[in-house]
C-alpha positions in Angstrom: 0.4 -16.5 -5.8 0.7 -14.5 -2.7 1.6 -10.7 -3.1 4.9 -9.7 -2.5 5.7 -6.7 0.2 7.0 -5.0 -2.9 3.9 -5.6 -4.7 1.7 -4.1 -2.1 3.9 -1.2 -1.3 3.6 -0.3 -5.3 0.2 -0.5 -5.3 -0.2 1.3 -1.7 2.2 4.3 -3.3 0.1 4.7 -6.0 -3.3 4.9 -4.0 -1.7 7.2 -1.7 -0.5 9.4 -4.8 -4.2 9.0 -6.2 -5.2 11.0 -2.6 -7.0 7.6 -1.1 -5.7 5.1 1.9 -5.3 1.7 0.8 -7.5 -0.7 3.9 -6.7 -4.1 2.4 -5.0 -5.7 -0.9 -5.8 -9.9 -1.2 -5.2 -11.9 -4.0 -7.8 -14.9 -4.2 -7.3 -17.8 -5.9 -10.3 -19.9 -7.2 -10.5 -22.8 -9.1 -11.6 -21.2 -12.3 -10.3 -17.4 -11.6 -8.1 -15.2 -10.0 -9.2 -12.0 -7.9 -6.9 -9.1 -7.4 -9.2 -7.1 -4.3 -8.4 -3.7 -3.0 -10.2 -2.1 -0.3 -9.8 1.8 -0.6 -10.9 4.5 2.1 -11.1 8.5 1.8 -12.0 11.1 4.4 -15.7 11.5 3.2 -16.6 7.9 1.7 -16.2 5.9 -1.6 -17.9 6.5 -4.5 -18.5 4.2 -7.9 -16.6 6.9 -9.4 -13.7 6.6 -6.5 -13.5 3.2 -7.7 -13.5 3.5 -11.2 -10.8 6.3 -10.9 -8.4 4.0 -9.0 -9.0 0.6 -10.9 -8.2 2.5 -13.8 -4.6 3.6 -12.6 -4.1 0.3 -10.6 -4.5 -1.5 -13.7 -2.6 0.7 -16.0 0.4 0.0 -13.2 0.0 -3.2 -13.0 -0.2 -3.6 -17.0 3.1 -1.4 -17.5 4.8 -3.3 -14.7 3.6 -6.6 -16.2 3.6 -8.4 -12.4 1.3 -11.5 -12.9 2.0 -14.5 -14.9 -1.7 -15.6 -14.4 -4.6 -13.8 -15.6 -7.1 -12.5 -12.3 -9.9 -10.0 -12.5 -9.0 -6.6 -10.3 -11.4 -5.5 -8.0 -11.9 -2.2 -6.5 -14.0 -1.9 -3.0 -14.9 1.0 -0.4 -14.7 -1.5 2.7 -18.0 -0.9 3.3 -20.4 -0.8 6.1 -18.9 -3.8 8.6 -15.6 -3.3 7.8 -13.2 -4.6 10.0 -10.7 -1.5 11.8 -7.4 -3.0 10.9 -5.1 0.1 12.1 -4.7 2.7 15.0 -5.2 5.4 12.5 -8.2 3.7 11.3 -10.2 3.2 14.5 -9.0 7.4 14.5 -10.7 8.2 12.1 -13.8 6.1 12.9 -14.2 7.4 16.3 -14.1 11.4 15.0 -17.2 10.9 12.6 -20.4 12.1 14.3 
């Protein structure tokens, strides 16, 4: 199941509101499981806590919303180390850290 451009400009809304920038949504489908992924970004880094905070509002949306059919497992990520720059604004805000 592929998300929607309404799907992803929910859950982009809601990160926004939640004072992160949403890097990447991808929904994976596996054999045995489903993986909802979100990459989040802020200003100084990604915490545990950073994630916790937003899979907890994510999934509250997505439970109130009721959106999937299937069950999946949602996963909340910083992009890490090698991400990959996937927006002007992004290589930005790369370039200005020392």
């Amino acid at each position: 199941m592929p998300l929607t451009e309404e799907l992803k400009k929910l859950i982009q809304t809601s990160i926004k509101k939640l004072r992160y920038e949403c890097i990447d949504i991808k929904f994976i489908k596996k054999k045995t499981i489903n993986i909802l992924r979100i990459y989040i970004n802020k200003e100084t880094g990604v915490t545990v806590d950073d994630c916790v905070n937003v899979s907890q509002k994510i999934s509250e949306l997505l439970d109130i919303n009721d959106i999937f059919n299937v069950s999946y497992n949602l996963e909340i990520s910083s992009p890490g180390l090698k991400k990959t720059t996937l927006s002007n604004k992004q290589y930005k805000n790369f370039r200005k850290k020392p």
